[in-house]
C-alpha positions as CSV (number, residue, x, y, z in Angstrom):
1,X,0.0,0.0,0.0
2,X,2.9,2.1,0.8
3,X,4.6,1.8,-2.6
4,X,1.2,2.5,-3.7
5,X,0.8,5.9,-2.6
6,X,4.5,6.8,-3.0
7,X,4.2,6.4,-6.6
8,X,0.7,8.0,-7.1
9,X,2.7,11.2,-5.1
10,X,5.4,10.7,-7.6
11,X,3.1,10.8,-10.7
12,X,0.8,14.1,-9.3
13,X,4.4,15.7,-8.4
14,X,5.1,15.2,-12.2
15,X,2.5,16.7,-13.4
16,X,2.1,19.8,-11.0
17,X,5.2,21.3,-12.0
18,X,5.1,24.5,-13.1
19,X,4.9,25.7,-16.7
20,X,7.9,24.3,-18.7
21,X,10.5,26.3,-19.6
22,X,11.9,26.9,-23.4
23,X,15.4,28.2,-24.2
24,X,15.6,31.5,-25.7
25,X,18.0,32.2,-29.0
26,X,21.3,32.3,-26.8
27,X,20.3,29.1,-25.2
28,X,19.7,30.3,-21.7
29,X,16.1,29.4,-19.6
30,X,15.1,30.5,-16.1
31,X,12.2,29.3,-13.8
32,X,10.9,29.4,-10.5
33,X,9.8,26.5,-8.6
34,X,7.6,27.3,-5.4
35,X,6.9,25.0,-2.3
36,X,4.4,26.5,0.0
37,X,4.2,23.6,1.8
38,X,7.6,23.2,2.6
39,X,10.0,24.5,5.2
40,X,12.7,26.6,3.5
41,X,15.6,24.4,4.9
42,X,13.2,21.5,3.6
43,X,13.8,22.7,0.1
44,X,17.5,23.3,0.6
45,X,18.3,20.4,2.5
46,X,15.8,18.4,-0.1
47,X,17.8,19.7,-3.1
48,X,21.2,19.5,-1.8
49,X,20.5,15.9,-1.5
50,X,19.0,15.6,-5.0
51,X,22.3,17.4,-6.3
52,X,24.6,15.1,-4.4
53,X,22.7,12.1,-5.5
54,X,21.7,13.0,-9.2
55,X,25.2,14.1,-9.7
56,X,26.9,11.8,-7.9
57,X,29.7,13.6,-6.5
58,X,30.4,17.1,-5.1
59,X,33.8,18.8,-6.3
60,X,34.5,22.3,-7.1
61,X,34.5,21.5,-11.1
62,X,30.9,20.2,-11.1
63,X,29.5,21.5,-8.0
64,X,29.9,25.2,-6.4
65,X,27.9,25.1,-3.3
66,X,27.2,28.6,-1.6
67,X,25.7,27.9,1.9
68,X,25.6,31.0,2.9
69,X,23.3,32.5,0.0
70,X,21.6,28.8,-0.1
71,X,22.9,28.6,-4.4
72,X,24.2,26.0,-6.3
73,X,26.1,26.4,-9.2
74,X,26.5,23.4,-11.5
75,X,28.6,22.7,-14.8
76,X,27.4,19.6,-16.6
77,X,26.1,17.6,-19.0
78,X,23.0,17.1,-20.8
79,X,23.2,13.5,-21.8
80,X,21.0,12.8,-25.4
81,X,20.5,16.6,-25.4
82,X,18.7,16.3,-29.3
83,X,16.9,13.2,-28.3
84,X,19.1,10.7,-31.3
85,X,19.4,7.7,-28.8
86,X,16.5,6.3,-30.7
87,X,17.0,7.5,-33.7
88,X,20.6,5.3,-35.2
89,X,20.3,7.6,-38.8
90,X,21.0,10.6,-36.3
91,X,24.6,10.8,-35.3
92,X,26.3,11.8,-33.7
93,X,24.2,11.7,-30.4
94,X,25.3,14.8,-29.1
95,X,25.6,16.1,-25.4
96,X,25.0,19.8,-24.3
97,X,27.3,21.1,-21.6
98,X,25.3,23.6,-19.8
99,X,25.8,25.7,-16.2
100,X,22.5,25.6,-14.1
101,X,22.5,28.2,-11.1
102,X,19.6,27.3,-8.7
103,X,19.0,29.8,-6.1
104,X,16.8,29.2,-2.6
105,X,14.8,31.3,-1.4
106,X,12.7,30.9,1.2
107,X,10.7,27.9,0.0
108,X,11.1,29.3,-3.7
109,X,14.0,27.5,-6.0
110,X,15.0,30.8,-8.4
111,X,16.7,28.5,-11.7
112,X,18.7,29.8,-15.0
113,X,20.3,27.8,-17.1
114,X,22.9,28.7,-20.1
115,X,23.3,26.1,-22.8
116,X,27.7,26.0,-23.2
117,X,27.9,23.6,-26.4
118,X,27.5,21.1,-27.8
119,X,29.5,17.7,-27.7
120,X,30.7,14.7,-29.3
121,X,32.1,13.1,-26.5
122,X,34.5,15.6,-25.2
123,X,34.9,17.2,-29.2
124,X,33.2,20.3,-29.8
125,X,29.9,19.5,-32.1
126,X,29.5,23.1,-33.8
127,X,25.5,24.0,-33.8
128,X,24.5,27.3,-33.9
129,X,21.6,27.5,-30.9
130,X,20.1,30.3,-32.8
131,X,20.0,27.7,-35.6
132,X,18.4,25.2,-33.6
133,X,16.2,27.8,-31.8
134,X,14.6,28.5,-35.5
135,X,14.6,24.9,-36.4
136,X,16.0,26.2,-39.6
137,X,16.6,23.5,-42.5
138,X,20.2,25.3,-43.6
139,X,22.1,23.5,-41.1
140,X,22.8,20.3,-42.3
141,X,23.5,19.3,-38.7
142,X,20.1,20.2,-37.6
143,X,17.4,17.7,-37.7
144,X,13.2,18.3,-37.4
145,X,11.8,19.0,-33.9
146,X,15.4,19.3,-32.5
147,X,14.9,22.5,-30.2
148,X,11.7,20.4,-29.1
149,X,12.9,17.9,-28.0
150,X,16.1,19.9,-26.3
151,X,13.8,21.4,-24.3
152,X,12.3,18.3,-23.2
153,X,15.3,17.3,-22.0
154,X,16.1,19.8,-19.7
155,X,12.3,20.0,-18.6
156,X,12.9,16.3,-17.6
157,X,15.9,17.3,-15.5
158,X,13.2,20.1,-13.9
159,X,11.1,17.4,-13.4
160,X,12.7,15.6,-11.5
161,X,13.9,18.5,-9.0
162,X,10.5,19.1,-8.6
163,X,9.5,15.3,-7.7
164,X,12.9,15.4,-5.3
165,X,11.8,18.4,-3.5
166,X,7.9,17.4,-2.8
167,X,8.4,13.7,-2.5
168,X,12.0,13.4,-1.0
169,X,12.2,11.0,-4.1
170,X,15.0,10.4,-6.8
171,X,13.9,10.0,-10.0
172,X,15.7,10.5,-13.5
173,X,13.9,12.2,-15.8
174,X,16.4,14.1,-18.0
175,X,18.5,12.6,-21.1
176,X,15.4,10.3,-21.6
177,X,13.4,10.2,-24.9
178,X,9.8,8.6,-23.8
179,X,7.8,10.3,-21.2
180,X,9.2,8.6,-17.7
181,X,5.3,6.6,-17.0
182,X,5.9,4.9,-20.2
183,X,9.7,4.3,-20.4
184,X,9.7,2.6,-16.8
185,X,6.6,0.6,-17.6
186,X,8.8,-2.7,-18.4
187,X,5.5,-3.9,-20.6
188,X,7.9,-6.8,-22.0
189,X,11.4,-8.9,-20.8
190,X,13.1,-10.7,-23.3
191,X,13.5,-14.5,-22.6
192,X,16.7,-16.1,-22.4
193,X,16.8,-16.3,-26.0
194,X,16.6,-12.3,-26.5
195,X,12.8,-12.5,-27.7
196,X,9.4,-11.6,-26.0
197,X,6.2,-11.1,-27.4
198,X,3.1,-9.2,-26.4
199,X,-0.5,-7.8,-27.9
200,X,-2.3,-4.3,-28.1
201,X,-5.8,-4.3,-28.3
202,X,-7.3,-1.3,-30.5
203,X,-10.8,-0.7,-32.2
204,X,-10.0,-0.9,-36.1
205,X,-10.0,-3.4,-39.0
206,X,-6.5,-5.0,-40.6
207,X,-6.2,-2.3,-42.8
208,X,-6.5,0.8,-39.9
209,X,-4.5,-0.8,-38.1
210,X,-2.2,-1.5,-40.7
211,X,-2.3,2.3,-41.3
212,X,-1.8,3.9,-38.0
213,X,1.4,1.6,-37.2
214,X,2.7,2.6,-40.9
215,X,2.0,6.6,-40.2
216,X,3.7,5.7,-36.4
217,X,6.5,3.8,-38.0
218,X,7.5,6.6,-40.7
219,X,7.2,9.1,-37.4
220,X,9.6,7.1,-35.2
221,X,12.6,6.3,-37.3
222,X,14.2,8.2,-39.6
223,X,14.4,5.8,-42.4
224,X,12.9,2.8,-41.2
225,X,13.8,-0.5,-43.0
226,X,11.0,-3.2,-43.0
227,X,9.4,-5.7,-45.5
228,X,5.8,-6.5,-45.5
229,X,3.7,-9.1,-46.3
230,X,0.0,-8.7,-47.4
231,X,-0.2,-12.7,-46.9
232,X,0.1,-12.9,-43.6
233,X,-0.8,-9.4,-42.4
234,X,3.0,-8.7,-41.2
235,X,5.4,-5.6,-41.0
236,X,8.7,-6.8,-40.1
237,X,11.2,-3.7,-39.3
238,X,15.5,-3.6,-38.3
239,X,16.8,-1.4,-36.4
240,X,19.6,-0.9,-33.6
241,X,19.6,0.8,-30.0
242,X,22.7,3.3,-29.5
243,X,23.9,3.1,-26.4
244,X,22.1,0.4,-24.8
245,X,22.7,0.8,-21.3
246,X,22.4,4.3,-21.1
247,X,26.5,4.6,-20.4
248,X,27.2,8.0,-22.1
249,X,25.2,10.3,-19.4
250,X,28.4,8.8,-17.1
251,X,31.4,10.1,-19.6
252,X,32.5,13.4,-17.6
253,X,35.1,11.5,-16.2
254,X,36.4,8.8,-18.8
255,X,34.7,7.3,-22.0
256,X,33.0,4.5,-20.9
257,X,32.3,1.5,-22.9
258,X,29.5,1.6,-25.6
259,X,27.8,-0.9,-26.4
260,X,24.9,-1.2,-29.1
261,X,22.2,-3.9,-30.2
262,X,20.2,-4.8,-33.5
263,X,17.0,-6.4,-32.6
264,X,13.7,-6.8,-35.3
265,X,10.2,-6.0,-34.8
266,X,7.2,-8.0,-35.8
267,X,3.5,-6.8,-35.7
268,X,1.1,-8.8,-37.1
269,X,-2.0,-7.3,-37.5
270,X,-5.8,-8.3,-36.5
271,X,-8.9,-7.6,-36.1
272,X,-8.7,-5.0,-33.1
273,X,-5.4,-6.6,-32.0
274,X,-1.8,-5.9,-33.1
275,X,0.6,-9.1,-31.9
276,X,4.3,-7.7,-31.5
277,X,7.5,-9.6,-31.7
278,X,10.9,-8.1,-30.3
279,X,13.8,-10.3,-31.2
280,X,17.3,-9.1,-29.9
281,X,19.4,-10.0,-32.9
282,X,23.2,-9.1,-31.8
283,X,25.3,-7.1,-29.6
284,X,27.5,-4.4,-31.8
285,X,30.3,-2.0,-30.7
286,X,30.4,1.5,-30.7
287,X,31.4,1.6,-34.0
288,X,28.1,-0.6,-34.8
289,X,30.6,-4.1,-35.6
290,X,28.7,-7.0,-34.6
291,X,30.4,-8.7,-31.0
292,X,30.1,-12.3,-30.9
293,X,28.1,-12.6,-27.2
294,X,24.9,-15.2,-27.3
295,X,22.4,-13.0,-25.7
296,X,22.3,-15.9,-23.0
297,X,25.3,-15.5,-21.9
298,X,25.3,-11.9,-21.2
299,X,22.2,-12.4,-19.5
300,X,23.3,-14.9,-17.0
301,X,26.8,-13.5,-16.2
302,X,27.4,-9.7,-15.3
303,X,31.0,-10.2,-16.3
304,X,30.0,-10.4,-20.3
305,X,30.2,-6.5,-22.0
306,X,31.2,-6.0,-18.1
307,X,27.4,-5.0,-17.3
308,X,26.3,-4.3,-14.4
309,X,22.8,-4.9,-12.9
310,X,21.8,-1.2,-13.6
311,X,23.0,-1.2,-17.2
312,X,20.7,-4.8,-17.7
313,X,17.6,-2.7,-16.5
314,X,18.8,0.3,-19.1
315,X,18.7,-2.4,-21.7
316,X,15.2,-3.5,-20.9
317,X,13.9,0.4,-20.7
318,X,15.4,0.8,-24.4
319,X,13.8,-2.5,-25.6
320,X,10.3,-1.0,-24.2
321,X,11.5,2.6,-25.6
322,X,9.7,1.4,-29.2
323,X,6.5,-0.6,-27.9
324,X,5.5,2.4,-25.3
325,X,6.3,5.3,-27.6
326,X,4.0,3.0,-30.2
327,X,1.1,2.9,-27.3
328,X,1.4,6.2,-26.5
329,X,1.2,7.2,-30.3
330,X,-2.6,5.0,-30.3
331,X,-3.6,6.2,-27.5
332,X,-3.1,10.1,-28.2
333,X,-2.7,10.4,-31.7
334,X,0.7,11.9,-31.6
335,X,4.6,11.5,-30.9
336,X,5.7,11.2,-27.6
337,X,9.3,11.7,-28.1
């Protein structure tokens, strides 16, 4: 009952926050988060915990801590910043440095932040903000909805403040690209031969259905690759997962290891019913060559790709990443990314 309530507090804290913030042309954003229900040294102590946890480690390059004035000054990393996790055509998946100054007072967070650069790795990744404030189609390293979904990104990172502060609760919502109810869902495990298999139920005929996935499909990747057959009522699709245990949001220190995955799709449609496959077809290095690893063995020995049991629960989030951005796409009629 307990866990019950913590998480329907966890899901009103997410969607109380106040209005999100967008990035002007220079790349800076400001905000104010209020807690009337809070002590003032509630919200400090609340956040300073948060900050020690989210970033896991407090030293004078990341970190600036002013008791004093109750402000924190912090020089980071937006991991993802562009939202091209999911997306392989979309490389490099760029990271924005960015200084966030979050001020208390009384029971009133006072945030700016001031987009640095952009990164590949630890390489300068040249973007004009302004360009990717006006979504303009001149830069060749620009891609639709880009700003959009930059701001979503740092709105997740808000986000999960906010749930920190009211709930005492830590949560990651930043560097994410589905909505955190439906990446965290776990709808589906792969068995220990890298497959699992579930249905959506949805009013429509074979050919609506057909249509919606196709329009969802062409929406979600960039240049999907898939074969069909009319036959049997079947879209089979390719792709790969950059990144698969989330390990770039860790690099500030090192490079860490990445490590990718190819993996096909079925959906087979019915009469209000589509029947999804997900088949994990190979592990692949950061330079996307295949790695010789049976999917059973990683799975049974943390030692294999050296992964740990947070970066195995990564690699189950990014195998949902498709099915709930799919769900969400049915049940709202748009793109959650």
């Amino acid at each position: 009952m307990k866990s019950i309530l913590l998480l329907l507090l966890i899901l009103t804290a997410n969607f109380c926050m106040a209005q999100e913030v967008a990035f002007d042309p220079s790349g800076h954003a400001e905000t104010s988060l209020k807690y009337p229900d809070k002590t003032s040294d509630e919200v400090y102590n609340r956040l300073e915990n948060f900050i020690d946890k989210f970033y896991g480690f407090k030293n004078k390059e990341a970190v600036m801590v002013d008791s004093v004035n109750k402000t924190f000054e912090i020089n980071s990393i937006m991991y993802n910043a562009l939202c091209r996790k999911h997306f392989p055509e979309r490389q490099p998946n760029v990271c924005s440095s960015y200084e966030m100054v979050i001020k208390v007072i009384d029971k009133t967070l006072k945030i700016t932040i001031q987009h640095k650069e952009f990164l590949d790795w630890n390489v300068p990744y040249y973007i004009d903000f302004k360009d990717l404030y006006n979504n303009t189609e001149s830069n060749p390293l620009i891609h639709e909805n880009e700003y959009v979904f930059f701001n979503r990104q740092f709105n997740g990172l808000l986000k999960s403040i906010d749930i920190a502060i009211k709930t005492n609760t830590l949560i990651d919502l930043a560097g994410t690209n589905v909505e955190y109810e439906l990446y965290n869902k776990n709808l589906l495990k792969l068995n220990k031969k890298g497959i699992a298999t579930t249905s959506i139920s949805h009013t429509g005929d074979i050919a609506a259905l057909h249509d919606i996935s196709m329009n969802f499909i062409n929406k979600y990747f960039v240049k999907p690759s898939f074969e069909e057959d009319t036959i049997s009522n079947t879209i089979t699709l390719h792709s790969k997962i950059y990144d698969v245990f989330n390990r770039k949001r860790y690099f500030l220190s090192s490079k860490p290891v990445i490590i990718n995955t190819s993996y096909i799709i079925k959906l087979k449609f019915n009469k209000n019913r589509i029947d999804f496959v997900i088949e994990h077809t190979g592990f692949e290095d950061d330079d996307w060559k295949p790695l010789s690893i049976p999917y059973e063995k990683f799975i049974n020995n943390n030692s294999i790709l050296n992964a740990s049991d947070e970066d195995k629960r990564h690699f189950n989030k990014n195998y949902n990443a498709f099915l709930s951005a799919f769900i969400y796409y049915l049940e709202k009629g748009e793109m959650h990314l």
